[in-house]
N, C-alpha and C positions, 0 to 999 in steps of 0.2 A: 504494500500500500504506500502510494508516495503524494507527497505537495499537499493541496487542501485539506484533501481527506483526512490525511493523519495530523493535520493540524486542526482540524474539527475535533477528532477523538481525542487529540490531547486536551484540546480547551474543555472538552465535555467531561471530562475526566477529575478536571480542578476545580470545575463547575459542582460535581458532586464529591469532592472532598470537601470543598469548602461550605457545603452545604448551602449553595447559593439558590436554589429550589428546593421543596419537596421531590420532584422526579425532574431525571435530566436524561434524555433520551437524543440520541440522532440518527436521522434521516434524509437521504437522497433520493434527487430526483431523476437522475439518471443511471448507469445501470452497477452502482456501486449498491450494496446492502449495509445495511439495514434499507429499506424503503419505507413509506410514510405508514403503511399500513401495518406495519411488523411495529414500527415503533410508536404508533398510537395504541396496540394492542399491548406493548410492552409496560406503556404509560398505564392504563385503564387497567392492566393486571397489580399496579403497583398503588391502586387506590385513588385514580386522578380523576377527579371529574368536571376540571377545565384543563384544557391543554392551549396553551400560548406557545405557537411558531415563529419562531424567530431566524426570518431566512440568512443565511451565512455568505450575504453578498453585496458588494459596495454600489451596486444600482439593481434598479429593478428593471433587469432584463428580461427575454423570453421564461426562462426559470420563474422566475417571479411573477410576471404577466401572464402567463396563462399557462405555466404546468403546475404550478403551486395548486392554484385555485382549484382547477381538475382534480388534482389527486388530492384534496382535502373534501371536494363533492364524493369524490367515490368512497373515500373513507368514514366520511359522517352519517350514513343511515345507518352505520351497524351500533353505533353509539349515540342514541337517542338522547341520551341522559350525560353527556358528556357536551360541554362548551366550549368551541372551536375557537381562538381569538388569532389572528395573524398580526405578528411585530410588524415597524416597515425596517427597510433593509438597514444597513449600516450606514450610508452615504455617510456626510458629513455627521460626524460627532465628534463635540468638542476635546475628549481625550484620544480621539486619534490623529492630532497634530502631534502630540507625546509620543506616539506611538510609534511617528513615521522618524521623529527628531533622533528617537531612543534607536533606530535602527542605523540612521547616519551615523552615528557614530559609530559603526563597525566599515564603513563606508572603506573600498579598496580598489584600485586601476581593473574597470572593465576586464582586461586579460585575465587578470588570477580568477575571475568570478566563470569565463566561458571556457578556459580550460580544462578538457576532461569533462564537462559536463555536456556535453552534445550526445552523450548514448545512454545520460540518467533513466530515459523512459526504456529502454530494454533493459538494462540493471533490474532494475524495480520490477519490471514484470517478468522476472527469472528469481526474484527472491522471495519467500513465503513472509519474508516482513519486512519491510522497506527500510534502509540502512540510512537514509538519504536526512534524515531531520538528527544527527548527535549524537550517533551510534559509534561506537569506534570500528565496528564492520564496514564501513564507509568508504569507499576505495575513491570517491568526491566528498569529503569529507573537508566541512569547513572551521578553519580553527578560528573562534573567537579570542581576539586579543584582551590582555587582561587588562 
């Protein structure tokens, strides 16, 4: 699993350490799993009966405009008793100029960044667990300066 995806499952991860919800579930809309319907039934088995979506995308593109909506129609009549709310996307929010600032500062000449990393998408899809986000299995492995 490599790039968003496991940086989804990572945040969703610290999401429910830190016990920033009641249930903290994730779901894709294309052809990664969990899907929405796996993870609304995962929510609804864990006692939830409002679930808030909150799309993991800095606009509201096609994802968002019209596969969201769909697959939350097709999902909602098996949970009558369950209240649907969708977040809007990330766009602009005020801590993520921090966000972007806190990432400059690791900031490095183009070249060390495209080196080696032109075959990451076969790597990762040859690995049963994506090495690519801080793994020392990483064979593009980026070192944060201290």
């Amino acid at each position: 699993m490599c790039g968003a995806e496991q940086n989804l499952l990572e945040l969703a991860s610290r999401m429910r350490e830190r016990s920033d919800a009641p249930v903290v579930e994730v779901a894709f809309l294309n052809y990664t799993e969990p899907d929405l319907a796996t993870a609304v039934q995962r929510c609804v088995e864990q006692g939830a009966t409002r679930i808030v979506i909150a799309p993991y995308f800095l606009i509201a593109g096609k994802f968002v405009i019209e596969d969201l909506p769909a697959a939350i129609a097709a999902v909602q009549p098996r949970y009558p008793q369950v209240r649907f709310d969708t977040a809007g996307v990330i766009g602009f929010h005020p801590t993520l100029a921090r966000v972007v600032l806190s990432s400059a500062a690791f900031a490095r000449p183009a070249a060390e960044w495209k080196a080696g990393r032109s075959d990451n998408r076969v790597w990762c899809r040859e690995q049963p667990k994506c090495p690519l986000y801080g793994s020392d299995a990483c064979r593009v492995r980026v070192e944060v300066p201290a």
